[in-house]
C-alpha positions, 0 to 999 in steps of 0.5 A: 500500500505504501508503495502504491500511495508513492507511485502515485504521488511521484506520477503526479508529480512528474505529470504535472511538472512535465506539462509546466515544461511543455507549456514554455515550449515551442509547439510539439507534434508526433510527426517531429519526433526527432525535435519533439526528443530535442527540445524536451530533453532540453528542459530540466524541469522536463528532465526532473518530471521524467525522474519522477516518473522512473521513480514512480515506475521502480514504486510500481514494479514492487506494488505488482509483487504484492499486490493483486492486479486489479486491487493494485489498479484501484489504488492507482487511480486515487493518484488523480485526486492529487494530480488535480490538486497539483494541476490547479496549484502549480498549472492554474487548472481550474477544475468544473463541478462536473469534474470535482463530482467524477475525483468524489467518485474516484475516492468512493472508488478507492475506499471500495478497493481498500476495504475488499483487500485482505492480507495474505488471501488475494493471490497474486499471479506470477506467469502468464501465457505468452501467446495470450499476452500478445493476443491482448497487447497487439490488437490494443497497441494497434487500436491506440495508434489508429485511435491518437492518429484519427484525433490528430486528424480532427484537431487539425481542423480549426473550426472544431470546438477546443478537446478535453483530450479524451481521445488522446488519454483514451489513445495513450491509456491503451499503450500504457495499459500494455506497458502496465501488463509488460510492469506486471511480466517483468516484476514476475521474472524478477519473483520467479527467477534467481538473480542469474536467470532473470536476465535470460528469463526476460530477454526469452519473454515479449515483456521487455520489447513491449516496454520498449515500444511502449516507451517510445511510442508513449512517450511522443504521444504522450507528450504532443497531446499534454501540451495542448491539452489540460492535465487535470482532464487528459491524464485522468482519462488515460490512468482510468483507461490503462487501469481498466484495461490491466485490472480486467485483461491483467487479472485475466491473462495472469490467472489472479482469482476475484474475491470469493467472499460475496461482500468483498467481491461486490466492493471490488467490482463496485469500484471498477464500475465507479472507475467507468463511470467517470470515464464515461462521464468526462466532457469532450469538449473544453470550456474552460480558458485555454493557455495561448498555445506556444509560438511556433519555432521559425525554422525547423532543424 
């Protein structure tokens, strides 16, 4: 628990400090990526944002060793109240009353998970089968390429009403989600595997190549669409997303039983419904004041 409370608190963090970053640059696109690696790695504060996440990824590595999938993935997503608190503090975000009803939800949510843990009686799966962990990853992987790509193609059409940035936190929640199941792999080899076998063990496992695309894409994605759209709103729409998608496709593909105690499944199941619901109830189109977006570099390298 206290890891996964660290994770969250350094995800935040490092969300919030890359977007202050982003906001004083020249404007990003997916189709520079060259430029778009250029200019953030440029930026210390980028650079401390990044740490931040790395930190925050090294706390999840140890959650998944502990913690089942899904309950783990419901104390993930509490992280989005303080990224709403931050983003209104250091980013000037100010958040609807719809929205502040969808972080109610999110604590509701979170307090179901809590209570539906019981130490030492939740499973914790350890192996998954690798064509069945390819047959969940590709199809996301490809759905959230073509998904960012479509809403790239309507916002380059200016008299479309300015994004929330659903599409995009949906897009990028997807390539995250497999990178959160690649996490979930890795930190099992890591269990299952002495210090001499997890490096063959890994290498021989497709958890490290979907990192490694994951990371890459991620990354660019990621960071084109925070800059033009608001964190407070993006970010918890892809956290939901990736922890919906590795609390049931995770607890799927790892074998990890539900609660078999009736009140304790209800909880549990109570608060991914709840998770839902504030993705289904995000705004899709922004009303709230938008930043003047960053003046454009002269000439391209």
């Amino acid at each position: 628990m206290a890891a996964a409370l660290l994770a969250n608190t350094l995800y935040s963090l490092g969300f919030v400090l890359e977007k202050r970053a982003l906001t004083s640059l020249p404007e990003v696109t997916i189709r520079q990526p060259a430029r778009l690696l250029r200019l953030v790695l440029g930026s210390p504060l980028w650079i401390g944002g990044s740490l931040a996440l790395a930190a925050g990824f090294a706390a999840q590595l140890v959650v998944y060793r502990t913690l089942p999938i899904a309950a783990a993935q419901g104390i993930f997503v509490s992280g989005l109240v303080l990224l709403v608190l931050l983003s209104a503090r250091l980013l000037g975000e100010e958040t609807s009353g719809r929205e502040r009803y969808a972080l109610g939800a999110i604590l509701l949510a979170l307090l179901m998970v809590v209570l539906s843990l019981r130490e030492g009686s939740d499973t914790v799966g350890q192996d998954a089968p690798y064509p069945l962990i390819l047959l969940v990853c590709v199809p996301s992987l490809a759905a959230g390429v073509w998904l960012y790509a479509s809403a790239e193609r309507r916002t380059r059409n200016r008299h479309r009403r300015p994004t929330t940035g659903v599409e995009y936190g949906v897009a990028v929640g997807l390539l995250y989600g497999v990178s959160s199941l690649a996490i979930k792999g890795v930190s099992s080899r890591l269990t299952t595997h002495g210090t001499d076998g997890a490096a063959p063990a890994l290498l021989s496992s497709p958890y490290p190549y979907l990192l490694l695309f994951t990371g890459a894409f991620g990354l660019v994605m990621s960071q084109a669409a925070l800059q033009r759209c608001r964190a407070s709103l993006i970010v918890p729409v892809c956290t939901t997303v990736t922890s919906l998608f590795t609390a049931v496709l995770g607890t799927l593909s790892f074998g990890e039983a539900l609660p078999d105690e009736p009140l304790r499944l209800a909880l549990r199941v109570a608060g991914t419904a709840l998770a839902v619901a504030v993705l289904l109830t995000m705004p899709k189109h922004d009303t709230a004041p938008q930043p003047s977006p960053p003046a454009k570099e002269l000439a391209s390298p």
